[in-house]
N, C-alpha and C positions, 0 to 999 in steps of 0.2 A: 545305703541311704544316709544322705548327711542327717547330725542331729537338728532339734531347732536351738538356734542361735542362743534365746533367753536359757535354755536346759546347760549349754554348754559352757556357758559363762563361769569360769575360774578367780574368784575376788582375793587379791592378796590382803595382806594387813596393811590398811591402811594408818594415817594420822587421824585427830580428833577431824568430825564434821560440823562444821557451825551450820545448825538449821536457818535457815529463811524464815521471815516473820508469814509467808503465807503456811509454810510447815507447821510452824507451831497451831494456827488457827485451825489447820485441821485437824487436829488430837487434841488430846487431854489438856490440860495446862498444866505446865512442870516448871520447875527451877534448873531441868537439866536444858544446858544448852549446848550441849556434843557429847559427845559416847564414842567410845573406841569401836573398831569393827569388829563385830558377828565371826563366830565360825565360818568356813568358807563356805561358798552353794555348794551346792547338791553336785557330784556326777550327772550328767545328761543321762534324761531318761524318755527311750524308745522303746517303742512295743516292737515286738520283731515280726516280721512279715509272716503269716502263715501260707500255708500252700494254698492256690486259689482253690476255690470251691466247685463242683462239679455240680450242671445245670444239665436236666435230661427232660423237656418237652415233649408232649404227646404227639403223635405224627397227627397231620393234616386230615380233620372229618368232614364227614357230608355237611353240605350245607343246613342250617335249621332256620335261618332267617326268616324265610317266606312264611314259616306255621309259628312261629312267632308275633312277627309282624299282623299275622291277620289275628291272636289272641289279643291284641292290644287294638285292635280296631282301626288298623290303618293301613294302606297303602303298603303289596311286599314289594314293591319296586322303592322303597325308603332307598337312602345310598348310605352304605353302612359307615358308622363311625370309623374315619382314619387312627393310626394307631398313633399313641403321641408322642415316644419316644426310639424311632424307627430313625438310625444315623445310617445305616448302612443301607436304608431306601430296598429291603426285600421284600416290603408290606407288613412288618411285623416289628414288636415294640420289642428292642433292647433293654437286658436289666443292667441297671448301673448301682451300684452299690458303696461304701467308702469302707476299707476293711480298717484293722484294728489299728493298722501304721499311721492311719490319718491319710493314703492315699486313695484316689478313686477308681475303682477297675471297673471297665463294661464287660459282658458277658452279651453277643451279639445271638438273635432269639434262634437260630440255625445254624449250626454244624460248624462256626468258625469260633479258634480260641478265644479266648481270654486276654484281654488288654488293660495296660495302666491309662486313665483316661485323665486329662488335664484339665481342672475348672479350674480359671483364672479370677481370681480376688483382688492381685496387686498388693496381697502381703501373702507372703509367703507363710509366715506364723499363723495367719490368721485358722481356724476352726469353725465352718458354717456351722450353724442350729440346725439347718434342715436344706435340704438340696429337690425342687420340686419340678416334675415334667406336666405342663399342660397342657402338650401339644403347638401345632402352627399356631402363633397367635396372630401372624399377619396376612396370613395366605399365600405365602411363597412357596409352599412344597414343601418347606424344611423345619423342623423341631425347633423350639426353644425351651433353654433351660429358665428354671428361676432358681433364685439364690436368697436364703435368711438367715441376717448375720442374727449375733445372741443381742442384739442391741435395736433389733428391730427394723433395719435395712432390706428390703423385698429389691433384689435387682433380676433383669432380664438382661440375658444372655444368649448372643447365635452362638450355633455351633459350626465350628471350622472344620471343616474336611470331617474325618471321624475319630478322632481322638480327643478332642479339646475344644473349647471354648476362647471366643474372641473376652472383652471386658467388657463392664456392665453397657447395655445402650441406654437401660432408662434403672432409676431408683426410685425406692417412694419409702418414708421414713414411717413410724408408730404402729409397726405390726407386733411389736412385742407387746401389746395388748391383747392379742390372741395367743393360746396355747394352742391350737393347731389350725394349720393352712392347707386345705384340702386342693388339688386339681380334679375337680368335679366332672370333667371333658364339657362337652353341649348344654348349659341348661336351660339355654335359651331360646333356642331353633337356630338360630344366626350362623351356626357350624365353627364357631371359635370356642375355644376352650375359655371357662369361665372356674373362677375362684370361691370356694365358701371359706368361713373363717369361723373359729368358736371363741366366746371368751371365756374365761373361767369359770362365771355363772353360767357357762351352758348356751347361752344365746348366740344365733347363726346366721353369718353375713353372706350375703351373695355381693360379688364383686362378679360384674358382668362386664367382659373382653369389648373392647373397643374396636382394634385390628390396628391400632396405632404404638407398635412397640416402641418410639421412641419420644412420645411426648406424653399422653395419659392410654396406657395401654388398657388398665379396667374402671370401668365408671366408680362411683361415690358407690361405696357399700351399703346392702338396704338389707335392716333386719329382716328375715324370712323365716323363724324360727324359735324356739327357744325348750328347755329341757334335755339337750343335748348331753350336759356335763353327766349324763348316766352312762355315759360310754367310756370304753377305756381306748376305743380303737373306732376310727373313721376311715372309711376306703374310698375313695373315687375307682368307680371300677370301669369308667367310660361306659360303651353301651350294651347292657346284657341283655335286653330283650330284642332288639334286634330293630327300633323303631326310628335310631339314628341318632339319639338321644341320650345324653349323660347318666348313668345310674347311681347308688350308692349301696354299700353297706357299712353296718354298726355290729360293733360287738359290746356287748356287758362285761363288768367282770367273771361275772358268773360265767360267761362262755356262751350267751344268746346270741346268734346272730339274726340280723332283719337286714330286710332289703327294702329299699325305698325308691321306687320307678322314678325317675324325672318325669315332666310335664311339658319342656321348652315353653315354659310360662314365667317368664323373669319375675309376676310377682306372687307367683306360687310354683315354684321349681320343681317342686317332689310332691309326691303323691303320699297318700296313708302308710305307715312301715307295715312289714308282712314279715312275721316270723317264720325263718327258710329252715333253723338248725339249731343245737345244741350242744355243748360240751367242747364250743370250741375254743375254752380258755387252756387247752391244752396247748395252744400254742402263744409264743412272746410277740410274735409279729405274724400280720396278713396283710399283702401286700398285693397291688394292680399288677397286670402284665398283660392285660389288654387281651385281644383275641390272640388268642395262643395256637390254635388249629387251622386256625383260617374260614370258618363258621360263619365270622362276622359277629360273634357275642363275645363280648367279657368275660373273663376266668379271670380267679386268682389265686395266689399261692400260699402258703402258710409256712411259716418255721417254729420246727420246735425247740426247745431250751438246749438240747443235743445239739443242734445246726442241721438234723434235715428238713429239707424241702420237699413238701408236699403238694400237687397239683390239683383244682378245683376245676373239672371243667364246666361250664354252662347248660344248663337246659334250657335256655330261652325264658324262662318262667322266675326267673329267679333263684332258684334249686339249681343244683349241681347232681354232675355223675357222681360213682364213687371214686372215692381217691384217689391219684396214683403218684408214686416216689417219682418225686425230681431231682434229687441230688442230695449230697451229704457234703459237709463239711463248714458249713450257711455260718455256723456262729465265728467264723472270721470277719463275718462283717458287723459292722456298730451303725450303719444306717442301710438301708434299701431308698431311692427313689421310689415315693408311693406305698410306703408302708403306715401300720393304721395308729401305730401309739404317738404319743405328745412325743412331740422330739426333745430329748434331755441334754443338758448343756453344763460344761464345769468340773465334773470330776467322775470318772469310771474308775478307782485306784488308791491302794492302799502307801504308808509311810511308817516302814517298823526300828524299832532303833533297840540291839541289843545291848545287855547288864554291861559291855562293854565299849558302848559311845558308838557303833559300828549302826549307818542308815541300810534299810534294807527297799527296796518300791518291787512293788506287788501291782498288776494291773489286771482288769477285767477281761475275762476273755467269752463274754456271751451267753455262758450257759450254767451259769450260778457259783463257777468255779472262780482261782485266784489264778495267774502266770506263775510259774518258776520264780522265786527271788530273785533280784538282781540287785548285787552291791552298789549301792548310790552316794557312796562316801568314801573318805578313806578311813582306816580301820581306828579306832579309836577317837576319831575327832570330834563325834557329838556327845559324849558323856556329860552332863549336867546341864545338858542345854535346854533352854525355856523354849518350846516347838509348838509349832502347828501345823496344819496340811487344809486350808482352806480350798471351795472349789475356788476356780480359777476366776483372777482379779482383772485380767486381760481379755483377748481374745483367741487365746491360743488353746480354749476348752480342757486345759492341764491344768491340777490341781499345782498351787504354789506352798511352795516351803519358807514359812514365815519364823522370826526368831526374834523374840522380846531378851534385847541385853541389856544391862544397865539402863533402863529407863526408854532403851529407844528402838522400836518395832522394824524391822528389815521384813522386805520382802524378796527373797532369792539376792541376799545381800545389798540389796539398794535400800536407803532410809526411806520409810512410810513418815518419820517426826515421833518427835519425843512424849516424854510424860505418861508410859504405858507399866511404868512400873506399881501401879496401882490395881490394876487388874491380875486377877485370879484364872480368869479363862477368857480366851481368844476362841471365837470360833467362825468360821465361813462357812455358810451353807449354802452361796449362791446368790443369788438375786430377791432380794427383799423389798427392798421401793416402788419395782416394777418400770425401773426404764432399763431393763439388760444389762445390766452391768453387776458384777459377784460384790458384795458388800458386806463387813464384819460385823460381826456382835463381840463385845467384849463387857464382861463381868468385875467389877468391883469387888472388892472381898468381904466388902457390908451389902454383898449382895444386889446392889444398883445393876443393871440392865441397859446399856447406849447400843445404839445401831452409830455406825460407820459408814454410810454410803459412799462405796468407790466410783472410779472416775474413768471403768473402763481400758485403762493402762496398765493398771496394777504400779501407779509411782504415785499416788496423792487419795487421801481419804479426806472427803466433806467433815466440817464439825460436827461434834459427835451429836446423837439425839436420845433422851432418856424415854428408852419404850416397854419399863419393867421395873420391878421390886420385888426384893424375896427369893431371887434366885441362889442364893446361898444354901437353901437347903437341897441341892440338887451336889451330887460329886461328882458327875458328869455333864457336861452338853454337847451335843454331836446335833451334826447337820450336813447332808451336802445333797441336795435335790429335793425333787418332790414325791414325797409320800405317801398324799393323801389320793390323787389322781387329778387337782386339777391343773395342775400346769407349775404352781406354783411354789417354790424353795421352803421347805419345813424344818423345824425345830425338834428336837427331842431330849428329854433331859431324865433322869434318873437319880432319886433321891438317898440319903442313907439307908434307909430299910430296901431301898430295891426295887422300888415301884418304878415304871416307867410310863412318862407321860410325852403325848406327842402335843406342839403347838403349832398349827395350820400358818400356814401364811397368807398373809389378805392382800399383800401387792403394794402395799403402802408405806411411805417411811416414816410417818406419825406415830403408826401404830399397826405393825405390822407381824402382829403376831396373835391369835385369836384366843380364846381361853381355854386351855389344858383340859384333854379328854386322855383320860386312863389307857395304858395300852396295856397292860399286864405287869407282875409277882414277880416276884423270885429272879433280879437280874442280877443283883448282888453277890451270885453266882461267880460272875465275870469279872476277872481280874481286870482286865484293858476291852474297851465297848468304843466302837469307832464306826465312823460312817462314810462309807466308799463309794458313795453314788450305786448307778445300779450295775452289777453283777452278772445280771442274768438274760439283760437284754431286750426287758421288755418298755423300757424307758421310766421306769419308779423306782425308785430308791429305796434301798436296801441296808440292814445292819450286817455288824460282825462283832462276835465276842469270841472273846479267849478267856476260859474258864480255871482255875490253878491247878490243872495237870496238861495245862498249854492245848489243850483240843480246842479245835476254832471250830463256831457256828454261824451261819447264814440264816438270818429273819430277810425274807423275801417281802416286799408289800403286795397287801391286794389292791391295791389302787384306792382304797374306801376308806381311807384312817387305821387301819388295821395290817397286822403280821402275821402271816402263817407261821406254822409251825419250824421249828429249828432244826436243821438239816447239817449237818457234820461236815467240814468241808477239806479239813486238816487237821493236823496234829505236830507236838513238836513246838510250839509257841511259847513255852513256857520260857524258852531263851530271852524273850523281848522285854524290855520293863516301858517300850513304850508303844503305842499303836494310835497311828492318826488316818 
């Protein structure tokens, strides 16, 4: 698999760069007006393909629809929900998943292998937010995908034959105001798949299907809800009781599940929640897979932190049978089509640099663990160098390796502009403003506080904005996703005696960091404290510390502002003097 193009990029030694008077505008203000080149980039860095995963579905049951249908009071001759992501036309929804390479493989819902499947974007670098089926939207027979870049671009996509994807036919911009985009199936009666949406307070949109994919495929969004943000996980599960009709379910962190019947009443869609179960925060993801038996209800699947897959079949009610194994090996993948967490964006991936200038990159492999090391430099070349591993400044969902030299900040060796020799800490956690795109925080060494809002590219930072004071007493800041559970890029910082404190993010560039709530003692434990995005796969971000007998630990988040307990993940660290 070729690397990507930005990864592979070799910068020799260049001559002095005279910055551009727009460069200067977007940084600090400095008297430097060039700087030699930066150590060279990184080695390209690929996650390596894992074996595919194996997918074991429950053979084909009696039908239940009809005593279904008559508990909900209606008509059993209803015509049961089509399945929505069915490429191979067998009556049954294919799982499509994107594993750890950044490729997409379908997994076809009966007895045929495994294949690489092509979504077409028109960049190749590019890394969607989230990849979503919600069925025909036009009534032609045939599936449509939808596509969300990390900047807020919703496009619709046919699918070609069965492997791939034509390009967009229709886009619609400012969905990065939601942290997650549900395919809901029907919730209207109309038999088109329709959209809900959450924002970070919790409040919920219905975007109702038009049948016109290429001019305004879903109507203006109408609030339908609100108190949502208590969930960690939203499932569109299509129709589980059997009435033709869209259903959902929610999970807590806690592990509650409820089920919420649709209505096909566009202006009250769902019906009261009914709690079906408990204890299912045993799993990182639950995921649609539509009628799995051929019943005509809705099932879904769950995966746990291991990467099995476990099958939920339907009792028409809501409730499911009891469980049964569908396959092992799940945590090669870093999305599902239809799975229930906020989709995370920017950085699954560690940056270690030993006592001897040597780059090591570490990546997420799903289930709370770290990859194999992979040398990412040549041996000695970063010794003394001023580093950082912000999440990613582009679209390419890879964290970037940034280097403050003489006064003037590189991004993977390109000048970001001068005047950064002022700053004490660099940090990227992502998206802070709230228009998708990964933006800095850098610290002054009196402590001052700027945001840096990026431009998307990862080649140009906005003038800087002061959204802080007093950060000086902090010896660390780390960041790279969200922690708290609503959607949104967090902060965390740790002071000399060791406290650690988390600061929420509000989504704003004014002021975009909310007021310091305690997360716990004793971190000062931790030689090197670093923040890798999430780990484990459930879409929240996660720590790592390395303690002075080099033992590495994992704080896992619970989605609530809080860390579980710390979980051993390696040893041996004590080589590194630096961890990003």
């Amino acid at each position: 698999m070729p690397a990507r193009s930005k990864r592979a990029r070799r910068l020799a030694a260049c001559t002095a760069l005279v910055l551009s008077a727009g460069m200067l505008l977007a940084a600090p203000a400095s008297a430097d007006d060039a700087a030699p080149a930066p150590h060279r980039a990184a080695q390209p860095r690929v996650p390596a393909l894992d074996a595919q995963p194996t997918l074991t579905l429950p053979a084909p049951t009696a039908k239940k629809k009809s005593r279904a249908a008559q508990a909900e009071g209606v008509k059993a001759a209803v015509v049961p929900a089509a399945p929505r992501f069915d490429v191979d036309r067998d009556g049954y929804s294919d799982t499509l998943y994107r594993g750890i390479d950044g490729h997409y493989y379908l997994i076809p819902a009966k007895g045929s292998d495994g294949y690489e499947f092509y979504v077409t974007t028109g960049d190749y670098e590019e890394r969607l937010k989230d990849v979503i089926t919600p069925g025909d939207l036009n009534g032609d027979g045939a599936p449509e995908l939808l596509t969300l870049s990390a900047t807020g671009t919703l496009s619709i996509h046919q699918i070609l034959g069965t492997s791939d994807t034509g390009y967009a036919d229709w886009s619609g911009t400012g969905w990065q105001r939601y942290n997650k985009v549900v395919a809901a199936g029907d919730l209207t009666g109309d038999g088109k798949g329709d959209l809900l949406a959450r924002t970070p307070s919790g409040d919920i949109y219905l975007y109702a299907a038009t049948g016109n994919v290429f001019g305004a495929p879903f109507k203006a969004g109408v609030k339908v809800g609100y108190g949502w943000g208590s969930y960690d996980q939203i499932v569109g599960a299509n129709d589980v009781n059997g009435d033709g009709i869209g259903d959902l379910y929610t999970r807590t962190p806690a592990g509650d599940l409820y089920y919420y019947a649709g209505t096909g009443k566009a202006a009250s869609p769902y019906k009261a929640r009914v709690k079906v179960g408990y204890g299912y925060d045993t799993y990182n993801q639950i995921i649609a897979t539509d009628d799995a038996t051929g019943d005509g209800l809705g099932d879904l699947m769950a995966r746990t932190p291991g990467g099995t897959l476990y099958f939920y079949e339907s009792t028409g009610y809501g409730t499911f049978l009891k469980r049964t194994a569908g396959g092992t090996g799940w945590n090669a993948s870093s999305l599902f089509t239809g799975q229930g967490s906020n989709p995370d964006f920017g950085k699954n991936e560690l940056m270690a640099r030993t006592k001897g200038g040597t780059l090591y990159w570490y990546y997420a492999k799903n289930n709370g663990k770290l990859s194999a090391r992979i040398q990412a430099s040549d041996s000695g070349g970063w010794a003394g160098a001023n580093i950082s591993f912000p999440s990613s400044l582009d679209n390419d969902g890879m964290a970037d390796l940034t280097e403050s030299y003489n006064g003037t900040l590189y991004n993977e060796g390109s000048s970001l502009g001068g005047g950064w020799s002022g700053y004490s800490a660099i940090v990227g956690p992502g998206d802070l403003s709230g228009d998708g795109k990964g933006d800095l925080l850098g610290r002054t060494k009196s402590g001052d506080l700027y945001l840096f809002k990026g431009n998307g590219l990862g080649t140009k930072l906005a003038s800087r904005i002061k959204v802080g004071y007093g950060f000086n007493t902090y010896n660390k800041i780390v960041g790279a996703g969200d922690l708290s559970g609503d959607g949104i890029a967090d902060v965390v910082a740790r002071d000399t005696k060791g406290n650690l404190y988390l600061y929420k993010g509000t989504g704003s560039a004014t002021k975009p960091l909310k007021a310091r709530v305690k997360l716990g003692y004793g971190y000062n434990t931790y030689k090197q404290f670093a923040a890798p995005g999430d780990l484990d796969g459930d879409g929240k971000a996660d720590l790592v510390g390395v303690d002075g007998k080099g033992d590495v630990y994992r704080y896992s988040s619970t989605g609530t502002g809080k860390i579980e307990k710390r979980v051993k993940i390696g040893y041996g660290w004590d080589i590194y003097n630096g961890l990003y």
